[in-house]
DRENFI-472689 format. One line per field, with one value per residue: residue number from 0; x, y, z of N, C-alpha, C in turn; residue in three letters. Coordinates in steps of 0.001 Angstrom, whole numbers, always signed. Atoms other than C-alpha are relative to their C-alpha. Layout:
BEGIN
num = (NUM ...)
n.c1 = (X ...)
n.c2 = (Y ...)
n.c3 = (Z ...)
ca.c1 = (X ...)
ca.c2 = (Y ...)
ca.c3 = (Z ...)
c.c1 = (X ...)
c.c2 = (Y ...)
c.c3 = (Z ...)
residuo = (ALA ...)
This chain:
BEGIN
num = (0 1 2 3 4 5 6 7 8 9 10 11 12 13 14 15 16 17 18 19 20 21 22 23 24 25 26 27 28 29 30 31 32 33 34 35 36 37 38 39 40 41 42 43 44 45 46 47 48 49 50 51 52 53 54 55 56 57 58 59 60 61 62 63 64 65 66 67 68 69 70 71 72 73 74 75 76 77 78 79 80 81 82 83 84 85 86 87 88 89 90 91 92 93 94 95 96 97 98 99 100 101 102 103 104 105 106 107 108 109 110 111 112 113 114 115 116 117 118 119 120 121 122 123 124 125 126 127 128 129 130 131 132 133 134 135 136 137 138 139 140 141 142 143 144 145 146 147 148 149 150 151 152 153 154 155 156 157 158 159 160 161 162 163 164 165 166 167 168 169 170 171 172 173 174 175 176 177 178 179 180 181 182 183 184 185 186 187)
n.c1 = (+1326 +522 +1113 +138 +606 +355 -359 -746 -934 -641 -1947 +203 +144 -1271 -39 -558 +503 -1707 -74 +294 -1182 +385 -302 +763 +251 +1112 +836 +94 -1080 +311 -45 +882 +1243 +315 +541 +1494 +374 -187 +1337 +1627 +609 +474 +1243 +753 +646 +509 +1046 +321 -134 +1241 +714 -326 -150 -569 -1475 -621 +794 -914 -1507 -163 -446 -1539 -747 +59 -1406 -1413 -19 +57 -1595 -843 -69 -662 -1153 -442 -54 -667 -1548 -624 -1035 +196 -891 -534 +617 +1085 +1317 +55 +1403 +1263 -243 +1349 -748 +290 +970 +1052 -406 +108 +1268 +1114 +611 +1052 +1626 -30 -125 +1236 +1130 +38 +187 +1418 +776 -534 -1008 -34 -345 +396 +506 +898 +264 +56 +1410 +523 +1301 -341 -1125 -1884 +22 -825 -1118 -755 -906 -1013 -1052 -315 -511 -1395 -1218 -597 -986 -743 -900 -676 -1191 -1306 -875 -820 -1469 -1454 -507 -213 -206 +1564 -171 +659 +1081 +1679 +474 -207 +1478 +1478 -218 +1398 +1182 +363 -284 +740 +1265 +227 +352 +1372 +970 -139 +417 +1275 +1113 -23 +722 +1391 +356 -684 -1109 +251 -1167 -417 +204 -356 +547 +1364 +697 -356)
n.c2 = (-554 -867 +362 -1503 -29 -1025 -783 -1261 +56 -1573 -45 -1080 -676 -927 +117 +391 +1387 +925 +1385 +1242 +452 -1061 -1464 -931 -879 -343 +814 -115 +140 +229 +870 -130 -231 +1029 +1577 -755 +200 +1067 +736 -11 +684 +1457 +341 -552 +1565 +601 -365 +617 +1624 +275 +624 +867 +1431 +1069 -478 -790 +281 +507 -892 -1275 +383 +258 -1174 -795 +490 -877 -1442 -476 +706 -1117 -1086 +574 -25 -1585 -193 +1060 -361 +887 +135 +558 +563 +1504 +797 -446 +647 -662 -645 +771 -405 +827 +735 +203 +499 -738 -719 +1281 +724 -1234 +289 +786 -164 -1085 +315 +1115 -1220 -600 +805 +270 -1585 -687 -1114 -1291 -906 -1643 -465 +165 -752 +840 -294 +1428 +630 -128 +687 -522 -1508 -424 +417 -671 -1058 +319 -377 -1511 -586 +689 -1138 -774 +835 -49 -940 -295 +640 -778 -1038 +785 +577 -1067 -181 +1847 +1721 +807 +1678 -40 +688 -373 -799 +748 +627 -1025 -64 +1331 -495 -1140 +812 +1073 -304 -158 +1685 -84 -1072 +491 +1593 +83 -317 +1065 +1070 -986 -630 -722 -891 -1529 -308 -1250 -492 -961 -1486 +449 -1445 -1325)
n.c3 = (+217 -651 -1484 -707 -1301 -54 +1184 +210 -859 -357 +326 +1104 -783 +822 +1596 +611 +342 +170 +554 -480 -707 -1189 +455 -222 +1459 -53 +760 +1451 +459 +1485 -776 -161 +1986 +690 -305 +42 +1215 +7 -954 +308 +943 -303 -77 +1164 +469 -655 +241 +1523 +124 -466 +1190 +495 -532 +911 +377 +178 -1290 -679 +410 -663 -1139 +225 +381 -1114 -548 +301 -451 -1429 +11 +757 -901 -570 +776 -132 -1074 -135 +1214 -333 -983 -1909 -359 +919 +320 -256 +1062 +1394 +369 +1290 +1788 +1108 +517 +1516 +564 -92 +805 +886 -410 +481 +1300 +107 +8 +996 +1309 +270 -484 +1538 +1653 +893 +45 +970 -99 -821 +1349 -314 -1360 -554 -564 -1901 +74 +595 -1333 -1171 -640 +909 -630 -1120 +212 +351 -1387 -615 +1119 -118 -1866 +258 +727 -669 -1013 +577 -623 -1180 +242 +822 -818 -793 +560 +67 -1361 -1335 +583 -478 +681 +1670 +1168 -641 +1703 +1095 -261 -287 +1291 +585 -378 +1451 +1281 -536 -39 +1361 +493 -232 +509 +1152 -520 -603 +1547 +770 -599 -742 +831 +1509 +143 +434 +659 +197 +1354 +191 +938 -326 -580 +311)
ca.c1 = (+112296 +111094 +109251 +107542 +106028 +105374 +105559 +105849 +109449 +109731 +113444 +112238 +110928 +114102 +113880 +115997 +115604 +118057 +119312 +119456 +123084 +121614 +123357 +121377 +120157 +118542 +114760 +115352 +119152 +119149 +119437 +116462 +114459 +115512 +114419 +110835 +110666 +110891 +108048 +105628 +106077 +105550 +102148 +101122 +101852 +99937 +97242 +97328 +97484 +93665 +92231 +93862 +94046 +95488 +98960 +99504 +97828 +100566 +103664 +102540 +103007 +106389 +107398 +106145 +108327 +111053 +110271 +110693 +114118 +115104 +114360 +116221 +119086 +119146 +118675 +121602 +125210 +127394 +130284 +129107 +131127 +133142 +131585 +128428 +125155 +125225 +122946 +119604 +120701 +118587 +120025 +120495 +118059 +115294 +116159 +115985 +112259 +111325 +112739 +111302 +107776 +108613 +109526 +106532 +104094 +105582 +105282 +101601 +101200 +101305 +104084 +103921 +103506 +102567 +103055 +100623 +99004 +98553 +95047 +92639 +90760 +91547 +93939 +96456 +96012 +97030 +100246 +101109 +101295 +103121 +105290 +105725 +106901 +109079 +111052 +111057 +112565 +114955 +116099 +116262 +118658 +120931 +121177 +122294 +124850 +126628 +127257 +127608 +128188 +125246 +124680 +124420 +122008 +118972 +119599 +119574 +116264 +113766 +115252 +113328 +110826 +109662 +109976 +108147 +104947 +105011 +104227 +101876 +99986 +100249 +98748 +95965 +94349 +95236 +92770 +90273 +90275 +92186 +95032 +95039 +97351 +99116 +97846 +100330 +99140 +95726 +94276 +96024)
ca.c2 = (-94874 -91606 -91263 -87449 -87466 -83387 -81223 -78204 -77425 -73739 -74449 -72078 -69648 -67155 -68226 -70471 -74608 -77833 -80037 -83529 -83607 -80878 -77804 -75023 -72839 -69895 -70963 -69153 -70396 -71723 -75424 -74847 -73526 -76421 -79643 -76499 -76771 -80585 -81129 -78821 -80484 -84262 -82473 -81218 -85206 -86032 -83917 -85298 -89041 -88405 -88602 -91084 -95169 -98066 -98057 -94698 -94575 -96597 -94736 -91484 -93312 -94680 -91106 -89391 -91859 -90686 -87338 -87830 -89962 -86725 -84461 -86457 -86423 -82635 -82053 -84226 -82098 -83959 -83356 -85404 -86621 -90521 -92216 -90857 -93306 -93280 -90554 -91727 -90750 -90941 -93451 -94636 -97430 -94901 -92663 -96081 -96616 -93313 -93704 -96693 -95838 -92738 -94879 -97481 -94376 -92923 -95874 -95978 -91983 -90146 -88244 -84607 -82165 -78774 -77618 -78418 -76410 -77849 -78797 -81585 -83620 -82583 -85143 -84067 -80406 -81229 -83221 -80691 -78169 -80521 -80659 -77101 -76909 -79843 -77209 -74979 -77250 -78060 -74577 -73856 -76721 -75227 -72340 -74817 -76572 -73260 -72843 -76789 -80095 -82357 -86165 -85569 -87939 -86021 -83262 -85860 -87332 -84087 -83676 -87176 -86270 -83227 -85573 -88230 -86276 -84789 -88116 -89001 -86041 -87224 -90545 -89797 -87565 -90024 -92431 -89565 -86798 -84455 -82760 -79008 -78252 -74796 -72843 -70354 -66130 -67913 -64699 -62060)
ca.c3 = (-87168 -86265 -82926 -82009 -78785 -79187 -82359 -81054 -79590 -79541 -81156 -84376 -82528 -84008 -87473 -87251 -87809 -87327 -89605 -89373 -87936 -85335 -86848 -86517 -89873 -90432 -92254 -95445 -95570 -99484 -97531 -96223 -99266 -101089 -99188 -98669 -102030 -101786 -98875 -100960 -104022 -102006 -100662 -104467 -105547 -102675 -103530 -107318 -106064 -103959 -107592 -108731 -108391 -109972 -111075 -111504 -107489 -106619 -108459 -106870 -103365 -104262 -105233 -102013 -100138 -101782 -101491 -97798 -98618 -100836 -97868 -95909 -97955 -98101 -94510 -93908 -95367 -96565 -94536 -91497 -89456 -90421 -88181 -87862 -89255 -92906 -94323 -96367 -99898 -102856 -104770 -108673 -108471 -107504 -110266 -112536 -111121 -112605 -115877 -116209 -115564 -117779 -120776 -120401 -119588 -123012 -125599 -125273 -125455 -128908 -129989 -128755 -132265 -130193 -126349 -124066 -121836 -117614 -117850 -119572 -116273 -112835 -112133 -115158 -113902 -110525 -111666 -113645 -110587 -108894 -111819 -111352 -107556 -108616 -111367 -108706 -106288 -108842 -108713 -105498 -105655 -107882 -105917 -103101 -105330 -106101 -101938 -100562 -101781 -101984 -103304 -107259 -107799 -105181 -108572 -110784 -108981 -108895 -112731 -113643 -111277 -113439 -116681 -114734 -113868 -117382 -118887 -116211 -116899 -120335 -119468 -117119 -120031 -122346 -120155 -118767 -120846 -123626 -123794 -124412 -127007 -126969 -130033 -130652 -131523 -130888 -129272 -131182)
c.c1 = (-156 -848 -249 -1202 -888 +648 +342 +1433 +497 +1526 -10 -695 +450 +96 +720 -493 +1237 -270 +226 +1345 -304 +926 -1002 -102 -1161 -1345 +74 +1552 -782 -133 -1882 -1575 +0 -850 -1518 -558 -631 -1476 -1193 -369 -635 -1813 -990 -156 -972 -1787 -737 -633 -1518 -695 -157 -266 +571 +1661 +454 -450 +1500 +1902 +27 +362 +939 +1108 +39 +844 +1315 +529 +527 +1282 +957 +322 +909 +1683 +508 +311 +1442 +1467 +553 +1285 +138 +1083 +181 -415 -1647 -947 +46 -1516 -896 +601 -649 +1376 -305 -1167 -1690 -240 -934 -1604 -675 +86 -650 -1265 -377 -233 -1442 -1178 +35 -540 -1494 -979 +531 +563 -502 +169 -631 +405 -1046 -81 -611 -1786 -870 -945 +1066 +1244 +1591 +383 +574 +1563 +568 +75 +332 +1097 +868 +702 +1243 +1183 +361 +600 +1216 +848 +906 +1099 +1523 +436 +869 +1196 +890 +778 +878 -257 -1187 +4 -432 -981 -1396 -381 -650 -1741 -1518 +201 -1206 -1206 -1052 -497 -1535 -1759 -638 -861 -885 -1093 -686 -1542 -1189 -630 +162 -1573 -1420 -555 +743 +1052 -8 +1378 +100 +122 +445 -421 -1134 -1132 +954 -504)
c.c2 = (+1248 +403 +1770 -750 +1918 +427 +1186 +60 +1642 +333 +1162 +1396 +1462 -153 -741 -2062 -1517 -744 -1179 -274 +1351 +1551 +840 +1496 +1413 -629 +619 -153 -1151 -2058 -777 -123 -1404 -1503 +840 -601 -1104 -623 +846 -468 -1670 +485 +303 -1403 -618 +175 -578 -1618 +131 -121 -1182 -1749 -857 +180 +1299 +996 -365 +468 +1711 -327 -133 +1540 +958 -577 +267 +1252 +107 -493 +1298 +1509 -97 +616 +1113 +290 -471 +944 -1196 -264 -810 -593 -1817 -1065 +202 -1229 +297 +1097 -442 +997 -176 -408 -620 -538 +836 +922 -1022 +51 +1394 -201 -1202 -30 +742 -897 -1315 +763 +247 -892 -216 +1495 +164 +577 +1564 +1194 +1643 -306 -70 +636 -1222 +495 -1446 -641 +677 -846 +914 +1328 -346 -405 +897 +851 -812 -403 +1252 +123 -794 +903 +1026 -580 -16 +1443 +589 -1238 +431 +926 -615 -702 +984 +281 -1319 -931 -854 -750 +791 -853 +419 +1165 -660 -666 +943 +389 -899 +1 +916 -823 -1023 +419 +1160 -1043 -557 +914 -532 -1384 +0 +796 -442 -1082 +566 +1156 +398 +693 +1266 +64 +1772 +519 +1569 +1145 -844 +1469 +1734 +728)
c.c3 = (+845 +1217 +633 +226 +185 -1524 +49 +864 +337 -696 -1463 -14 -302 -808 -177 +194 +397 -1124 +491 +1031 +1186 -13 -241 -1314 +9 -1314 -1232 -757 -1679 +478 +289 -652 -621 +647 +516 -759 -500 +709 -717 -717 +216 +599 -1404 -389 +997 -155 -1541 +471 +930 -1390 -1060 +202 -872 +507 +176 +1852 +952 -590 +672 +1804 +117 +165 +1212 +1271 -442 -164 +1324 +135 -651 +1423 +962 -44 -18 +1075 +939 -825 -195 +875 +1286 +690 -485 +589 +884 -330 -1226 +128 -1051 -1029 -884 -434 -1244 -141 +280 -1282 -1732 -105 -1043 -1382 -529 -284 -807 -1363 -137 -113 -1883 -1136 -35 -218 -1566 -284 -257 -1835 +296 +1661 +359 +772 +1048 +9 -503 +1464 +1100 +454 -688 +613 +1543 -214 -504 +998 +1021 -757 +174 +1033 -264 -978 +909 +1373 -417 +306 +684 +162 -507 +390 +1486 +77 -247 +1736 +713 -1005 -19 -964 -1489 -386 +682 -1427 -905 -5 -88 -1412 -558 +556 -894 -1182 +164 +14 -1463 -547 +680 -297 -1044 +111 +490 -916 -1445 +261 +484 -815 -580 +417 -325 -602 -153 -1570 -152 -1014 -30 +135 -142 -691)
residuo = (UNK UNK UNK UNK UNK UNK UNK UNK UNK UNK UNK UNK UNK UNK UNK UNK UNK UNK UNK UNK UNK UNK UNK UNK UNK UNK UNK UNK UNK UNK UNK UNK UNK UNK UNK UNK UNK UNK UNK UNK UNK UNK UNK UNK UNK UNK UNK UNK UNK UNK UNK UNK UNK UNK UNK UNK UNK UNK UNK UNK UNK UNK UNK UNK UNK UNK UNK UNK UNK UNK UNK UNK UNK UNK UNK UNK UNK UNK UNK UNK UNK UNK UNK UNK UNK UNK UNK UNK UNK UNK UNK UNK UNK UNK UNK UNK UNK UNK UNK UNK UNK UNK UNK UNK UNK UNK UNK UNK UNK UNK UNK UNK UNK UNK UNK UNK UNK UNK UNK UNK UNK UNK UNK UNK UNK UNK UNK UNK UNK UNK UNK UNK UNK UNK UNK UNK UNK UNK UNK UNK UNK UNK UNK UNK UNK UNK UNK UNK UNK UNK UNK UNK UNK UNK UNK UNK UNK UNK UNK UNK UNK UNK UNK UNK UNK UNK UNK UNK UNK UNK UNK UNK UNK UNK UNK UNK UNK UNK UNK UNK UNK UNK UNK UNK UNK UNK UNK UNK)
């Protein structure tokens, strides 16, 4: 378990940051960016999940814990030394939990016959911009996988992530309010 006694340490000071194995980065190494990317999209679900409750209350909690298991995971190369502490990894059955919730979320939504536009009640609107930070997490990922090695399944997990708060979106204006369908050359 984690234990800070002080937050500030002066150690970034120079721009630069540690990782978890105490290697020393600068803060806009691509490393960096990505597990950024990662803690803004866990405070955008965090910000979605104050409107929320129920079930879908308690899947945005699940997910922000594993946001902090994904950050983890990044922060963490893999090269560590052999016999270091394992590193927290996201892992399949997390992955599992999403589609899951994805495919039970879906069978009681209508099938999709236009683009939707990020919007409908407040809640769906915030999911979808934490939808958003999550594709650009994703990204910055990918620019991380072309440099360094890193667990395939934390990709694999902010992929279904994305997917995941699609479909909630879906769901909570299913239950609250409407969907805005994208009405293409509308305003031409």
């Amino acid at each position: 378990m984690v234990k800070l006694t002080k937050i500030y340490t002066r150690g970034g000071d120079a721009g630069e940051t540690s990782l978890a194995d105490g290697k020393r980065r600068l803060k806009n190494d691509p490393r960096i960016t990505a597990y950024g990317s990662v803690d803004e999209a866990n405070a955008a679900v965090g910000l979605a999940r104050l409107s929320l409750d129920g079930p879908e209350y308690e899947m945005l909690a699940r997910i922000q814990n594993d946001l902090f298991d994904l950050g983890a995971d990044l922060s963490t190369p893999e090269n560590q030394k052999e016999n270091a502490t394992p590193a927290l990894r996201i892992q399949q059955i997390q992955i599992d939990r999403l589609e899951q919730e994805i495919d039970a979320m879906n069978a009681e939504l209508a099938p999709l016959t236009s683009f939707i536009l990020p919007g409908g009640c407040e809640s769906a609107a915030q999911l979808h911009l934490a939808r958003t930070i999550v594709r650009r997490a994703e990204r910055d990922l990918v620019t991380l996988m072309e440099l360094e090695q890193i667990n395939p399944l934390a990709f694999k997990y902010l992929n279904r992530l994305s997917d995941h708060l699609f479909v909630l979106s879906r769901h909570v204006n299913a239950k609250r309010g409407s969907e805005i369908l994208w009405q293409p050359g509308q305003n031409l």
